[in-house]
BATOR-543202 format. One record per residue (C-alpha): x, z, y; residue in one letter. Coordinates in pm, 1 decimal. Each point is the difference from the previous one (the first is absolute). Layout:
<titors>
        X        Z        Y lumse
        X        Z        Y     A
...
</titors>
This chain:
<titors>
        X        Z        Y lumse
    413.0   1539.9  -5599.1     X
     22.4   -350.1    158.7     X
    131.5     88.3    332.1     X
   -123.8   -327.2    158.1     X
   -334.1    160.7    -56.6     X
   -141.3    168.5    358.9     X
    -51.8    392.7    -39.8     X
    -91.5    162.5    320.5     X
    -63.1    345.3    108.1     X
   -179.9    117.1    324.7     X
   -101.0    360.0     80.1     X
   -231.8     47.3    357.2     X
    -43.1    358.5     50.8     X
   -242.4    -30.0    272.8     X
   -209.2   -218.7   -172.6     X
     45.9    178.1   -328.1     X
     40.7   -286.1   -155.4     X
    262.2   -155.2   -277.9     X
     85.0   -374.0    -18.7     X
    117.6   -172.2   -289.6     X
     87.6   -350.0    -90.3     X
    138.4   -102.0   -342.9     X
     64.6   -368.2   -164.0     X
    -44.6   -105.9   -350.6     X
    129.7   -248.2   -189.9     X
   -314.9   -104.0   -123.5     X
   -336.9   -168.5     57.1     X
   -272.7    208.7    165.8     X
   -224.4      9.5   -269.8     X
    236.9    140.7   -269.0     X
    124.6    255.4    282.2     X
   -363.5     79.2     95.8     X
    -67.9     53.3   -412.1     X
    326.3    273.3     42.5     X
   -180.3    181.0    226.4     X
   -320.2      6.9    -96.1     X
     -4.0     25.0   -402.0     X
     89.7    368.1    -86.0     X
    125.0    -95.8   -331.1     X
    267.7   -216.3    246.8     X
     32.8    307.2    232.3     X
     73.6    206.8   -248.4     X
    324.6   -185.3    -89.5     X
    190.9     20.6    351.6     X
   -231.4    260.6    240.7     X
    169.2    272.8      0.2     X
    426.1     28.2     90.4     X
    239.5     91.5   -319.3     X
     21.0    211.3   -198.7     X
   -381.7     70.4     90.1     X
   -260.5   -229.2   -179.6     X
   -360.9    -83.4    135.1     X
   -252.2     81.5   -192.8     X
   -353.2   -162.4     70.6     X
   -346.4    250.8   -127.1     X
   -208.8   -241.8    137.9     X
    -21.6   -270.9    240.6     X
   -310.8   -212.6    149.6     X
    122.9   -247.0    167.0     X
   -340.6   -102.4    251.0     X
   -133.3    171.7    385.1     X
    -94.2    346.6    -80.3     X
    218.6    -19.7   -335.4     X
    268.4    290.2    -60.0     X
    340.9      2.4   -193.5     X
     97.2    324.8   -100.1     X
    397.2     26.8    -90.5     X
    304.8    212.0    -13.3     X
    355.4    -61.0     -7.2     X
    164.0    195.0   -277.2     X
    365.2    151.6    -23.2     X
    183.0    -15.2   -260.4     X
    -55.2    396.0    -81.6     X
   -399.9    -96.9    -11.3     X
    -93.5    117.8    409.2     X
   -325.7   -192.0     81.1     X
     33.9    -70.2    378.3     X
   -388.1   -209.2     44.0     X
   -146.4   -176.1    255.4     X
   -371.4   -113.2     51.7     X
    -37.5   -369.0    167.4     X
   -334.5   -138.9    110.7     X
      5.3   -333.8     56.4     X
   -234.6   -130.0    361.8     X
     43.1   -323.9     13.1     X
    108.4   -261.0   -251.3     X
     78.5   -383.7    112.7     X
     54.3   -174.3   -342.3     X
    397.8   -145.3    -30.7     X
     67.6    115.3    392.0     X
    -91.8    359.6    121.8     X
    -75.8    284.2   -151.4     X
    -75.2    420.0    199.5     X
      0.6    318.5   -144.4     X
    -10.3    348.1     71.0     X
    237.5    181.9   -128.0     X
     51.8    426.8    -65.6     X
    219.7    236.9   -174.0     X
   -241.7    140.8   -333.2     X
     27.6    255.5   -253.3     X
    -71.5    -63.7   -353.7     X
   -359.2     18.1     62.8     X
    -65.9   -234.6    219.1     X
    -12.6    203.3    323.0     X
    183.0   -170.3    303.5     X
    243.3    190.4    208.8     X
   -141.6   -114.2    338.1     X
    152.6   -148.7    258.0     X
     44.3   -328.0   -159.8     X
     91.0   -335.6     86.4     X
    -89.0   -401.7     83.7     X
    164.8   -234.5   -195.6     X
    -52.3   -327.4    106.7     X
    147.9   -285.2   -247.4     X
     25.0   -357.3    100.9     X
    134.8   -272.9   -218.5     X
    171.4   -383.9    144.1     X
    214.4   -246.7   -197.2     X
    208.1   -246.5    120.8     X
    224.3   -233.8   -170.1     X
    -16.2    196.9   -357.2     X
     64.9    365.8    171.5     X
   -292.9    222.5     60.8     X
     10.4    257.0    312.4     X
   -159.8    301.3    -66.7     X
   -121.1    181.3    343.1     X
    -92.4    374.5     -8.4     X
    -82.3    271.0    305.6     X
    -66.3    287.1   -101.7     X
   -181.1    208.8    283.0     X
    -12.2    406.0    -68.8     X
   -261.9    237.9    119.0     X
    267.6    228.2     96.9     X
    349.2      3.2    168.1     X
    138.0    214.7   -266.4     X
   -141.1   -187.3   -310.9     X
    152.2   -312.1    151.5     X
    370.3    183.3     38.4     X
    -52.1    111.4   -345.5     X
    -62.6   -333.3   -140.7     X
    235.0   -200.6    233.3     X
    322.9    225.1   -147.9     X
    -96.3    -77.7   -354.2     X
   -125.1   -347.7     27.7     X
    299.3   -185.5     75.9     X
    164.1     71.6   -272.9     X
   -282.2     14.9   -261.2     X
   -165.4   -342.4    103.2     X
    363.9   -191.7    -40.4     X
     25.4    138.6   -318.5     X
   -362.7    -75.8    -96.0     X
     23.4   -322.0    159.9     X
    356.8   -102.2   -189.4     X
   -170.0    173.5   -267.6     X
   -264.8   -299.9     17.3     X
    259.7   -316.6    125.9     X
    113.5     94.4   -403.2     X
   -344.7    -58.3   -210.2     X
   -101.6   -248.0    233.8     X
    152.6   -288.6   -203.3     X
   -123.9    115.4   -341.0     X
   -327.1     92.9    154.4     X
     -0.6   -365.5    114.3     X
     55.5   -136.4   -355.4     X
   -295.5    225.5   -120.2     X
   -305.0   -122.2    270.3     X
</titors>
């Protein structure tokens, strides 16, 4: 990772609510593309030695993408996003749940709220993530730290070949 780049981390309990900032080296519309093409997600969503693995993604309001990340012994953990509001190249919301196989969301889920800046060659990704419930936020918040810097370093490494490619 380029430690220059900003990565920060915020956790409000009483708002239920997780903050996080994260810089790219890269122009907003190729980091926009990373985020939503699931043929790009696919290549750095998930933390190692688990791999994403897209079933199907439509990317407009009222659009789902249905995905799991995969160990390396085959467990399917998924996850059903619906996607409320898109603002080409700057903001994008979803809702976000737990799923099984099938489809069905483990409810309480979660706001994810995605907005995208560049200045001077870096883009800042923005994202607060507010959760229905106290205890799905807790749950998240322990695992996310870790998992989104490894996703996110995951992505500062295709970022240059993606780059040469669009």
């Amino acid at each position: 990772m380029n430690n220059d780049l900003l990565f920060d981390f915020n956790v409000d309990k009483a708002a239920k609510t997780v903050f996080i900032t994260r810089e790219f080296n890269a122009g907003q519309s190729l980091v926009w593309e990373a985020f939503t093409k699931p043929e790009l997600l696919d290549q750095w969503g998930a933390p190692a030695p688990m791999r994403a693995k897209t079933k199907h993604m439509d990317f407009k309001v009222g659009g789902r993408r249905f995905y799991a990340m995969v160990s390396p012994d085959g467990k399917e953990l998924w996850s059903l996003q619906r996607y409320t509001s898109i603002t080409p190249k700057t903001n994008f919301k979803l809702y976000n749940s737990f799923a099984d196989k099938d489809e069905n969301p483990d409810l309480p889920g979660s706001e994810w709220d995605y907005t995208f800046s560049e200045q001077n060659g870096k883009t800042k990704v923005s994202i607060t993530i507010f959760n229905e419930s106290l205890e799905r936020m807790e749950k998240l918040a322990d695992g996310a730290v870790k998992g989104l810097a490894v996703m996110f370093n995951n992505l500062d490494e295709i970022l240059p070949a993606l780059s040469q490619k669009l």
